[in-house]
N, C-alpha and C positions, 0 to 999 in steps of 0.2 A: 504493500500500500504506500510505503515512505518514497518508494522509487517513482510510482504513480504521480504522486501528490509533487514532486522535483519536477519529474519531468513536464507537467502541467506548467509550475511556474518557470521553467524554461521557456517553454513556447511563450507565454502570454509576455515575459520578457522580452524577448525577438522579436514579436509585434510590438512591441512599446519602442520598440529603438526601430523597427521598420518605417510601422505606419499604425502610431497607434488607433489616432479617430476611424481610420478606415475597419480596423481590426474590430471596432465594437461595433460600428455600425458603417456595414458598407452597402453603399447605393452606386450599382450599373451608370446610375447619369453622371454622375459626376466625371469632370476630366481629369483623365491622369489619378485616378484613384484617390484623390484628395479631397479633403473638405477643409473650407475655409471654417476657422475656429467660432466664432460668433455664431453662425448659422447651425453648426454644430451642437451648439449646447442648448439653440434655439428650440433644435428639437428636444431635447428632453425636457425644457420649460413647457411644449406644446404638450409632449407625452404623460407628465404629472398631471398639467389642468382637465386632459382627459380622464383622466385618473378619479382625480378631484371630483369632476361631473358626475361619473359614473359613481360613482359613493353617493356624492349628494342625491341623485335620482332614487337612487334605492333605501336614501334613507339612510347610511349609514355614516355614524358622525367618528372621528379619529381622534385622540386626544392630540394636543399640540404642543408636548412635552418632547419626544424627542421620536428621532427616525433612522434605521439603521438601513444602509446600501451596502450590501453584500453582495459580492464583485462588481464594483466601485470603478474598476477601470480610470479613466481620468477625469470622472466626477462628471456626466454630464449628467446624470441624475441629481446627484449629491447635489451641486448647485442648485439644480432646480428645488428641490426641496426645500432649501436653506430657509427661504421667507415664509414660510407655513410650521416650520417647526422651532422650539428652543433651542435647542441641539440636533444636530444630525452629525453622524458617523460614519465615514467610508471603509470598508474593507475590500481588500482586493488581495490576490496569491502571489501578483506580481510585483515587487517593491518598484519598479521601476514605472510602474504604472501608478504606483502613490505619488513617487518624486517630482513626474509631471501634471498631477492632481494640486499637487500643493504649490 
């Protein structure tokens, strides 16, 4: 399992030093396999308030204490979250995916 769990944050490594935005979310349109950073995180701002909606529609309310992103990648969640909760926490298997998170 330990070799498993290595070999995982190798790869997810690799992508961080390749191409990480592509790596977490990659879209056909884009040129040259790149996203511009803003538009990028844009979508996970758009991805929560979906989110968001679909709670509020069914009624379901979240406390606003805190929020954990579990593989966190380079936060394009995490931010998004940031203004709806006290805290929020990213985790990811790749430190190199933290270092450009941070």
């Amino acid at each position: 399992m330990a070799h498993r769990l290595r070999d995982s944050q190798q790869l997810w490594d690799w992508h961080a030093a390749e191409n990480p935005l592509w790596a977490i979310l990659s879209d056909p349109a884009k040129p040259d396999r790149r996203w511009n950073l803003s538009r990028f995180l844009q979508t996970g701002v758009r991805e929560i308030e979906a989110l968001r909606y679909d709670l509020a529609a069914r009624q379901i309310e979240l406390g606003r204490a805190s929020a954990l992103d579990f593989g966190c990648g380079v936060g394009r969640l995490t931010q998004a979250l940031a203004p709806h909760f006290a805290q929020v926490v990213g985790v990811d298997i790749s430190p190199k995916m933290i270092d450009i998170a941070s």
